[in-house]
C-alpha positions in Angstrom: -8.2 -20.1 1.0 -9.4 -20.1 4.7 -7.4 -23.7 5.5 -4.3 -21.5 3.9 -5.0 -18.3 6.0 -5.2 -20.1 8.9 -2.0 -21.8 8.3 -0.2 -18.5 7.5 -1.1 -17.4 10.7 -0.2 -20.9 13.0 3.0 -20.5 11.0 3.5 -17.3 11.6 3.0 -17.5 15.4 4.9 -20.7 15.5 7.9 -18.8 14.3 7.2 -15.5 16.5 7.9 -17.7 19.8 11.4 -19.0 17.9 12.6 -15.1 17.8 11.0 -14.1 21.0 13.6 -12.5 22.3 14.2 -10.6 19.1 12.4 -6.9 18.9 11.8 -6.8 15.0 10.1 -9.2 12.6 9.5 -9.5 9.1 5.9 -10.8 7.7 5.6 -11.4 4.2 2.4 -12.3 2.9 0.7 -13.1 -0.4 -2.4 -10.2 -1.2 -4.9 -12.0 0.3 -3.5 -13.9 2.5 -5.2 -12.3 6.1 -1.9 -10.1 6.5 -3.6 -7.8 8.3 -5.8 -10.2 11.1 -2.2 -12.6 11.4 -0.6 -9.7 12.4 -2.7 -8.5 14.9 -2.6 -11.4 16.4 0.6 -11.7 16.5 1.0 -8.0 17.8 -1.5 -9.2 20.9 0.9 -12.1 21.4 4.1 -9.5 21.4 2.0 -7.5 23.6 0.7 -10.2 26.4 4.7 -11.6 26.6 6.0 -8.0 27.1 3.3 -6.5 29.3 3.2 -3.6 26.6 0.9 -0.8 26.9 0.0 0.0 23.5 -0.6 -1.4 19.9 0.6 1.2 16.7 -1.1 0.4 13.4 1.0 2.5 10.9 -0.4 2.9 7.1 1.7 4.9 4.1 -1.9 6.3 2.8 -5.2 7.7 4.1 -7.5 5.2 2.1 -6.0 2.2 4.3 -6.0 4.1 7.2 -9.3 4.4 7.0 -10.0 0.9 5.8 -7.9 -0.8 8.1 -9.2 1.0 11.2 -12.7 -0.6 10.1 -11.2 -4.2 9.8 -9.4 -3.5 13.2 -12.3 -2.5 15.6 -14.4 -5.3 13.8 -11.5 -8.0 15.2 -11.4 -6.2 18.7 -15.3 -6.8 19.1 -14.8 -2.6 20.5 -14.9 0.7 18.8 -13.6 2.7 21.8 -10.1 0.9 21.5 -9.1 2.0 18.3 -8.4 5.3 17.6 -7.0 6.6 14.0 -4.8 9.5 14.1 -3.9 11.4 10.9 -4.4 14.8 9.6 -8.2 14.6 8.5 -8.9 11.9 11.0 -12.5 12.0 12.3 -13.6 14.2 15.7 -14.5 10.6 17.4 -15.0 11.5 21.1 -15.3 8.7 23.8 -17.7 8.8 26.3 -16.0 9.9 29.2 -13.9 13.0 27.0 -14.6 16.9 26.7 -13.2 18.7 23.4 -10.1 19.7 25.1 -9.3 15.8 26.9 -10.2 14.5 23.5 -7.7 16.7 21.6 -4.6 16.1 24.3 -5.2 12.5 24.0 -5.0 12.8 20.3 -1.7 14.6 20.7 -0.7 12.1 23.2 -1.8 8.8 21.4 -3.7 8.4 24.4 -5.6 4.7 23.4 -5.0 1.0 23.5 -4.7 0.9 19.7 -3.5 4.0 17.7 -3.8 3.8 13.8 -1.3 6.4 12.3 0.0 7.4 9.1 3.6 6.6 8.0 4.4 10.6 8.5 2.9 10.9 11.5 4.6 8.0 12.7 8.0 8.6 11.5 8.0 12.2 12.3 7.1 11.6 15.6 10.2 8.8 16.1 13.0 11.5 14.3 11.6 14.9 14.8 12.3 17.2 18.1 9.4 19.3 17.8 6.6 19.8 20.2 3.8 17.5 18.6 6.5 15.1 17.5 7.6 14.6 21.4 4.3 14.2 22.5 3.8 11.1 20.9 7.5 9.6 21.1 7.2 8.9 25.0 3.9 6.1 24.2 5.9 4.4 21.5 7.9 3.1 25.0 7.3 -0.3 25.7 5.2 -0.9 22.8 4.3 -2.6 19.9 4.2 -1.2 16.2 3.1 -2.9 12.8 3.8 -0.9 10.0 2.6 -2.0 6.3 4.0 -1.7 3.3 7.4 0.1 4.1 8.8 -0.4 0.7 6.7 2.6 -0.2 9.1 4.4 0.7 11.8 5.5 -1.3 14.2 2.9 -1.9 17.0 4.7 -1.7 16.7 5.2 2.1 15.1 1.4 3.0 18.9 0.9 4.2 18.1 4.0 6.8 14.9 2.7 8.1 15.6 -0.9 8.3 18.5 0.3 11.2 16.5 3.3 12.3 13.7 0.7 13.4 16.5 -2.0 14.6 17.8 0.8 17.0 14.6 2.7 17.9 13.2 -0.6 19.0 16.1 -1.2 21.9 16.0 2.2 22.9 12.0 2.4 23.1 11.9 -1.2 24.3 9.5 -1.6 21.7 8.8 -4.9 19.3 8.3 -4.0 15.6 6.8 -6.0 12.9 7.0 -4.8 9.7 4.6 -6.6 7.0 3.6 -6.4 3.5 2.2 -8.5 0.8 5.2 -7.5 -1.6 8.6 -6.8 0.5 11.9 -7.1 -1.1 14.7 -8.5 1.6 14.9 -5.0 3.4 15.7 -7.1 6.7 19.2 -7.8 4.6 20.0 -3.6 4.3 22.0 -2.5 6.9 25.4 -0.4 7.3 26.3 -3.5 9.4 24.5 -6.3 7.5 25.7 -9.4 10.1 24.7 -7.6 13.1 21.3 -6.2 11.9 20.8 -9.4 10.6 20.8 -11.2 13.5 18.4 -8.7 15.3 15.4 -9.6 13.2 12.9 -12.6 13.2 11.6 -13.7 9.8 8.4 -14.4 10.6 7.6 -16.4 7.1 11.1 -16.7 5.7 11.3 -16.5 1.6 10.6 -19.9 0.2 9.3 -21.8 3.1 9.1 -25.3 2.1 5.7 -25.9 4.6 3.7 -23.0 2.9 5.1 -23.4 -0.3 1.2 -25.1 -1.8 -0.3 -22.2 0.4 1.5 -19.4 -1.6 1.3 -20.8 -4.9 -2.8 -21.2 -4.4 -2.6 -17.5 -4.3 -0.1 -16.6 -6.7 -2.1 -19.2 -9.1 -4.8 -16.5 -9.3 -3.7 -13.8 -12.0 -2.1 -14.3 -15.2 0.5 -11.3 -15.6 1.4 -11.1 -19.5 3.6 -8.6 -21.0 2.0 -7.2 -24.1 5.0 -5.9 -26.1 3.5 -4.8 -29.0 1.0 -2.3 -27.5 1.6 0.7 -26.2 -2.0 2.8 -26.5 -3.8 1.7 -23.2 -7.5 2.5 -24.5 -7.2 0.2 -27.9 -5.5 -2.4 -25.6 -8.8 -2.6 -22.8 -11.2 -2.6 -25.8 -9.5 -5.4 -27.3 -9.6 -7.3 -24.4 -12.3 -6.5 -23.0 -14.0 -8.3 -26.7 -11.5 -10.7 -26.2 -12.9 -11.7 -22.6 -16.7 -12.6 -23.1 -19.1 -11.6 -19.6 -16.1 -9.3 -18.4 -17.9 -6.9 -15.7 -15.1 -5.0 -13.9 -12.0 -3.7 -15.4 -9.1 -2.2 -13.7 -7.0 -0.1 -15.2 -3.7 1.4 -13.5 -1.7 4.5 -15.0 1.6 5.3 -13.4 0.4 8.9 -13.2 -2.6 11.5 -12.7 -2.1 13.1 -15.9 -2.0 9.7 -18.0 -5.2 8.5 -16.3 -6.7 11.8 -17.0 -6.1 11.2 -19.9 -7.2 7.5 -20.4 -10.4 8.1 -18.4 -11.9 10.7 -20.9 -10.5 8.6 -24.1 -12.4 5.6 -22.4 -15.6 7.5 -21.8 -15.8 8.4 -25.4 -15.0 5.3 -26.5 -18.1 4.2 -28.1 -17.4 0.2 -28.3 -17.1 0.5 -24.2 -20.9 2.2 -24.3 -22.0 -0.7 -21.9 -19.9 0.2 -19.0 -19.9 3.0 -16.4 -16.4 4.8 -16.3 -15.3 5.8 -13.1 -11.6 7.6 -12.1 -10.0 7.2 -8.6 -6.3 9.3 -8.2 -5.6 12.0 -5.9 -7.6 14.3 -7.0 -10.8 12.8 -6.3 -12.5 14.3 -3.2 -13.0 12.0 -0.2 -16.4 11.5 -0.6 -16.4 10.8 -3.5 -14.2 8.2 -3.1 -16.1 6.2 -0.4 -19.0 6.1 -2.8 -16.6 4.4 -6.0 -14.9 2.1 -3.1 -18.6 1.2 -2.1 -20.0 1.0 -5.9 -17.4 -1.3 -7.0 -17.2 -3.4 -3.9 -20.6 -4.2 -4.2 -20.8 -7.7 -5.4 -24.6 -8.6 -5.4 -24.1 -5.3 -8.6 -23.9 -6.9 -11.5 -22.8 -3.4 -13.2 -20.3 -3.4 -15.8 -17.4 -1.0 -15.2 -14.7 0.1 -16.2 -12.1 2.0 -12.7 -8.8 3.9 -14.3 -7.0 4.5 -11.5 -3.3 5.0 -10.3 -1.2 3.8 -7.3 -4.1 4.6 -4.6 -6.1 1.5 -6.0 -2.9 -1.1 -4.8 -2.5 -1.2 -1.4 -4.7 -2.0 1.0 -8.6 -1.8 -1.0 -10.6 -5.0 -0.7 -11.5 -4.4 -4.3 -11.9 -7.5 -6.9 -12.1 -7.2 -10.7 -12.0 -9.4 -13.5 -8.9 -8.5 -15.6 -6.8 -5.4 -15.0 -4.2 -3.5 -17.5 -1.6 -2.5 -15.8 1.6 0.7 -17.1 4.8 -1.0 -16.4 6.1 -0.1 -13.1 8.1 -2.1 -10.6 7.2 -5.6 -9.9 5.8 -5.2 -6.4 3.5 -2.5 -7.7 2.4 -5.2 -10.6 2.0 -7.5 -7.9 -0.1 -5.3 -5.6 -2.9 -4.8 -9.0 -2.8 -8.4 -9.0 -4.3 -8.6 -5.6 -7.2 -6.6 -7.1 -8.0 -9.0 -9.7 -9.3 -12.4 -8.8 -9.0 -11.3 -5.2 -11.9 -14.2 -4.1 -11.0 -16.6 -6.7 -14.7 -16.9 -7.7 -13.4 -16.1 -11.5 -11.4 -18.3 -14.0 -10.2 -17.4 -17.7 -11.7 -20.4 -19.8 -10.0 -21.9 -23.4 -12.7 -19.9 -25.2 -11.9 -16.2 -23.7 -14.7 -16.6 -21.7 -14.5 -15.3 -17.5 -16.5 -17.7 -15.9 -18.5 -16.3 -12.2 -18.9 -18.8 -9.7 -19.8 -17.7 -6.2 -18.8 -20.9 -4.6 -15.5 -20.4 -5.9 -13.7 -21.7 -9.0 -9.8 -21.7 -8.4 -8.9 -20.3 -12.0 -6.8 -17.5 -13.2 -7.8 -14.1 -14.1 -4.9 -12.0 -16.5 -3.6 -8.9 -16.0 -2.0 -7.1 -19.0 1.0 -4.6 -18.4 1.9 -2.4 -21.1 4.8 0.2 -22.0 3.1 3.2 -23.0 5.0 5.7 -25.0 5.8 8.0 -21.9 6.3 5.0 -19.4 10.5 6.1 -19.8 9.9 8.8 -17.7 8.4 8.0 -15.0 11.1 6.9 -13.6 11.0 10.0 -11.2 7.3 8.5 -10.0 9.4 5.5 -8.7 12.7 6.3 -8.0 15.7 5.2 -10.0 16.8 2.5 -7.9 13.0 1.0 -8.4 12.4 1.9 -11.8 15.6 3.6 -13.3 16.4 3.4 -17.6 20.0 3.4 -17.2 22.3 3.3 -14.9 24.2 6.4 -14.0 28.1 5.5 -14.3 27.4 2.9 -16.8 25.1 4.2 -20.1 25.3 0.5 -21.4 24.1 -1.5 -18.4 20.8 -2.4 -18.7 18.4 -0.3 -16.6 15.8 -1.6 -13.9 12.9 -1.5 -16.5 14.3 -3.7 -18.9 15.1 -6.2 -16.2 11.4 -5.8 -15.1 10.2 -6.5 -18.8 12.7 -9.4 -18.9 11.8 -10.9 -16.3 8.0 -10.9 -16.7 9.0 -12.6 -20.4 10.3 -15.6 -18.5 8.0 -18.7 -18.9 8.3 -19.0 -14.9 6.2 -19.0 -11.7 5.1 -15.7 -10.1 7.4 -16.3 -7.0 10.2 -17.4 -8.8 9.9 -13.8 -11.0 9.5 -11.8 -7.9 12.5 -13.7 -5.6 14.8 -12.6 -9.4 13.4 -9.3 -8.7 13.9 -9.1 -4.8 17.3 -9.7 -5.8 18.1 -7.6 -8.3 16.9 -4.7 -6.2 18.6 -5.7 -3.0 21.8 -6.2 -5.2 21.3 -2.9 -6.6 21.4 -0.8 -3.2 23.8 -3.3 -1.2 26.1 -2.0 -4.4 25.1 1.4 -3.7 25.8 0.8 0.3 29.5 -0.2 -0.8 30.3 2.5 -3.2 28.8 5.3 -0.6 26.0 5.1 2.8 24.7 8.2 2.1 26.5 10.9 4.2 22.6 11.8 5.6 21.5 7.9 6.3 24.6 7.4 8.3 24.3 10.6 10.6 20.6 9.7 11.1 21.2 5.8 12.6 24.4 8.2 14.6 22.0 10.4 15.7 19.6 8.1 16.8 21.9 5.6 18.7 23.0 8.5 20.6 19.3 10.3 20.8 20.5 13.3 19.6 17.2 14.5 18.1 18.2 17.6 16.8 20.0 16.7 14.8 17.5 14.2 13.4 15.2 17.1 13.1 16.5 17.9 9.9 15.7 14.7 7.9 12.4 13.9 6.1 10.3 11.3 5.8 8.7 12.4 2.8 10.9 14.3 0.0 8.3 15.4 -2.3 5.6 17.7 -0.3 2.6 18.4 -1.3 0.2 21.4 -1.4 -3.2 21.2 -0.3 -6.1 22.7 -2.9 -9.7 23.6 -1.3 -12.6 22.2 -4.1 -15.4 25.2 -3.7 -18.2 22.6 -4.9 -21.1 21.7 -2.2 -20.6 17.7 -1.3 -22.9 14.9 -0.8 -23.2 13.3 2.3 -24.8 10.1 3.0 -26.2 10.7 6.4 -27.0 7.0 7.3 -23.1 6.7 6.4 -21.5 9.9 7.6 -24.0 10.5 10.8 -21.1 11.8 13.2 -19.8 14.3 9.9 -23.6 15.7 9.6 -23.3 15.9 14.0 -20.2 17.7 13.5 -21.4 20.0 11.1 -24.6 20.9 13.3 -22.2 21.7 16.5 -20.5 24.1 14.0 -24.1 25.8 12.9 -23.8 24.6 9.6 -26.6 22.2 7.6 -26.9 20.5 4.9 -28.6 21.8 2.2 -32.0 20.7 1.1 -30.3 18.1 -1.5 -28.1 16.9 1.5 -24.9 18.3 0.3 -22.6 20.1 3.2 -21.9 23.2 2.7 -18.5 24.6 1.0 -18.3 28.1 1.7 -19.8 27.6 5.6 -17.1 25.1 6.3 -14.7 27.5 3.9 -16.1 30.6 5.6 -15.6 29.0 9.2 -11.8 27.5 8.2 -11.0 31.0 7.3 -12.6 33.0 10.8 -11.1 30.1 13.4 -7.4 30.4 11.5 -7.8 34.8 12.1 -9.2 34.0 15.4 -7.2 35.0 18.4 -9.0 32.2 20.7 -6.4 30.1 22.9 -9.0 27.1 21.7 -7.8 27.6 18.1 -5.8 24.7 17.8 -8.3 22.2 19.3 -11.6 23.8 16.9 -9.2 23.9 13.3 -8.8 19.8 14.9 -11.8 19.3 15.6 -13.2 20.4 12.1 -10.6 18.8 10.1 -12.9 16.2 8.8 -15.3 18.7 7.7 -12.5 20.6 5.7 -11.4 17.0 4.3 -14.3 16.5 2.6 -13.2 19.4 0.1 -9.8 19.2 0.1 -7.5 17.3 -2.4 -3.3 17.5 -2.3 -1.2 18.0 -5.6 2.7 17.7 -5.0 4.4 21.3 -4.9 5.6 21.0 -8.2 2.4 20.6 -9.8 0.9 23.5 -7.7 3.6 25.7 -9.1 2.4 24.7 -12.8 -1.2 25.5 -11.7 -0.8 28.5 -10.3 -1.8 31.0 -12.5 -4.9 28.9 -13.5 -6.0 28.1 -9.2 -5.1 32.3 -8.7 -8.1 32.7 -10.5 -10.0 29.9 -8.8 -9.5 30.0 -5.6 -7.6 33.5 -4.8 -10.4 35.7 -5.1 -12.2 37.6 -2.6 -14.6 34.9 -2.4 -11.8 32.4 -1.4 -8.7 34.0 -0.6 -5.4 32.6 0.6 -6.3 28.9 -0.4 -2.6 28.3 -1.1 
């Protein structure tokens, strides 16, 4: 696995020097495969040939924001170079900063290496307000890696493959854009030959030379459609009895409410007695999802457990189980659980049922079973029609994207040869779209932003579905060896922990609620400052579900004891 990193990332480089005098690059490697130390040093090579000023990391959630920040300052060999930026990022003065220096050079993206999230990022590149400008002017001569830019929508990848194409000449900037399960994007473009010819495939699809090297790491997960199952809990029990010295089970819903659901059937599920159930959506508070991460990453633990979980368990979490049951959902999202499963390949599946353990390192294959539960039709809106559509809209008989999904995982075929049909499909599917009609919006955006007319770009979002932020009034552990700098933070703001080391709610509650009413012209810089301490209660539900809730959270949280949550 090392050898093959290593030669992922000589490749890699090999083929950055052929496009040199390109300004954005495609990387496309296999879960696993070092994506994120290859491109950093591929970004430092971008950076040393263009005498560029700063690095961008740019992540689509918080929990590899927070991950790969970690992963970043260990490869630097220097904490003070790496600062994350996002809207519950930690108060991490340097040495030589004040409160005030320390929150203009947050504005400002101040640092060597900046670690942003995919709103913050984009907003700042389309938007023409205030805290959106302060940021644009650093993304000059620079360079940006962004991951996993397929999460979002599909619909608009034909947008931001040209937005980038264009931003990049205009900021002088080099972009590499990198995930471990990217359709052709680089192919969508209102003018395909042109954009084309402005990117650099950094590992093109099907490279002859690292053809053994992918298949070592597609070769580590069985993915089997089980057709005739559609209950989730019956299908992990019999499995799980199946699979002899199974320890860690993932399981992957395609919403909150269906692993709600599957997390309390599982818990009473008496035949599954032996193993500690544990949930991790977007509703679980951060802490408390630092202490899961941590449980289940700890491999000397030989606990049996069982993680339901949803889409914030496949990007980006060095997590590694033994078989995971998967909802059906588009292939890439399959393929990201599969990264989960096997990760070190110190597991195999053996004749008898059996998963072997061996710490050296076995080489076998661990499966992961994808099911159609009975709702799994409608979630559709979860994915977007393009990605996961039943039908088509003109055409009722044309088969829809999830049948072409089962299909396809039916076919007695290598994992890359499934996902290239896939790739294809899709592409095909919004090229077509390109033809019929470039969305009246995508095409005044890429106007807009070859003629840096920013007001105009003000009105698009990167983001359709917002979100509403809930406070959780329940006191929260902290793990002072762990969370020093949150229990120094706290102390600057008078509040302590309580005698069973939990911070807090209503003092940090109490002290959101006074700064927001407060008249101070240092307003801005304290409600920043304490933003980690209000992240530790906070959870965000989209808008739509917050409408549902309302009458049951106006009870909750609109009292006199917490008013105006909403």
């Amino acid at each position: 696995v090392s050898k093959s990193r290593e030669k992922f990332r000589e490749h890699a480089l090999k083929k950055l020097e052929e496009h040199k005098n390109k300004n954005v690059f495609y990387l496309y490697l296999p879960t696993g495969g070092g994506k994120t130390l290859t491109s950093l040093n591929l970004a430092l090579e971008l950076a040393e040939q263009n005498n560029s000023k700063r690095l961008f990391y740019v992540f689509p959630y918080v929990n590899i924001i927070e991950q790969n920040q970690e992963e970043l300052k260990k490869a630097l060999g220097n904490d003070d170079l790496v600062s994350p930026i996002y809207s519950y990022s930690d108060w991490k003065k340097k040495d030589d900063e004040d409160d005030d220096t320390h929150f203009i050079n947050q504005e400002f993206t101040n640092y060597p290496v900046v670690v942003l999230s995919n709103v913050n990022f984009f907003n700042a590149l389309i938007k023409s307000g205030k805290a959106s400008n302060y940021k644009l002017h650093n993304f000059v001569n620079s360079v940006i890696v962004l991951d996993e830019i397929q999460s979002l929508n599909a619909k608009e990848w034909t947008l931001y493959n040209d937005l980038l194409v264009n931003a990049s000449k205009h900021l002088n900037s080099k972009i590499i854009i990198m995930s471990a399960s990217i359709p052709p994007i680089y192919r969508l473009s209102e003018n395909t030959d042109k954009t084309e010819n402005e990117i650099g495939l950094l590992i093109p699809p099907k490279d002859e030379e690292l053809k053994e090297d992918f298949k070592l790491f597609w070769n580590r997960v069985d993915l089997k459609l089980e057709e005739n199952q559609d209950d989730v809990v019956k299908l992990a029990v019999s499995k799980i009895k199946e699979h002899k010295e199974t320890r860690k089970v993932l399981i992957v819903d395609n919403t909150i409410k269906k692993s709600l659901e599957a997390y309390s059937e599982i818990k009473k599920e008496k035949e599954l007695k032996d193993y500690a159930v544990l949930l991790l959506n977007s509703t679980i508070l951060s802490s408390r999802r630092l202490e899961i991460i941590k449980r289940i990453k700890d491999d000397q633990e030989k606990e049996k457990l069982i993680l339901v979980s949803t889409q914030s368990v496949e990007a980006g979490l060095y997590v590694d189980f033994d078989i995971g049951v998967r909802e059906l959902a588009p292939l890439d999202n399959l393929l990201q659980v599969c990264g989960r499963v096997n990760r070190n390949m110190k597991k195999e599946l053996k004749e008898d049922g059996t998963i072997y353990h061996d710490e050296n390192g076995c080489g076998g294959k661990c499966p992961v079973y994808v099911f159609e539960s009975k709702d799994t039709k409608k979630d559709a809106m979860v994915y977007g029609e393009l990605r996961f559509g039943t039908k088509t809209k003109k055409n009722k008989n044309e088969v829809g994207m999830q049948e072409k999904i089962k299909n396809i995982l039916k076919e007695d075929r290598n994992m890359d040869g499934k996902y290239t049909d896939y790739s294809e499909i899709l592409v095909a599917s919004i090229e077509k779209q390109n033809k019929e009609f470039y969305c009246e919006s995508q095409r005044h955006a890429v106007e807009s932003l070859r003629d840096l007319d920013f007001d105009s770009l003000n009105y698009h979002n990167v983001i359709e579905q917002e979100s509403t932020s809930i406070f959780v009034p329940m006191n929260v552990k902290i793990v002072q060896e762990e969370q020093r700098q949150l229990v120094n933070l706290a102390k600057e703001f008078g509040i302590s922990l309580e005698p069973d080391g939990k911070l807090p709610h209503k003092k940090v509650y109490d002290l959101y609620v006074s700064t927001c009413k407060s008249k101070d012209r240092n307003k801005g810089v304290q409600l920043k400052k304490m933003a980690a301490l209000i992240n530790q209660f906070v959870i965000s539900i989209s808008h739509v579900r917050a409408y549902k809730l309302r009458s049951y959270t106006e009870d909750v949280f609109q009292t006199e004891k917490y008013p105006a949550t909403f």
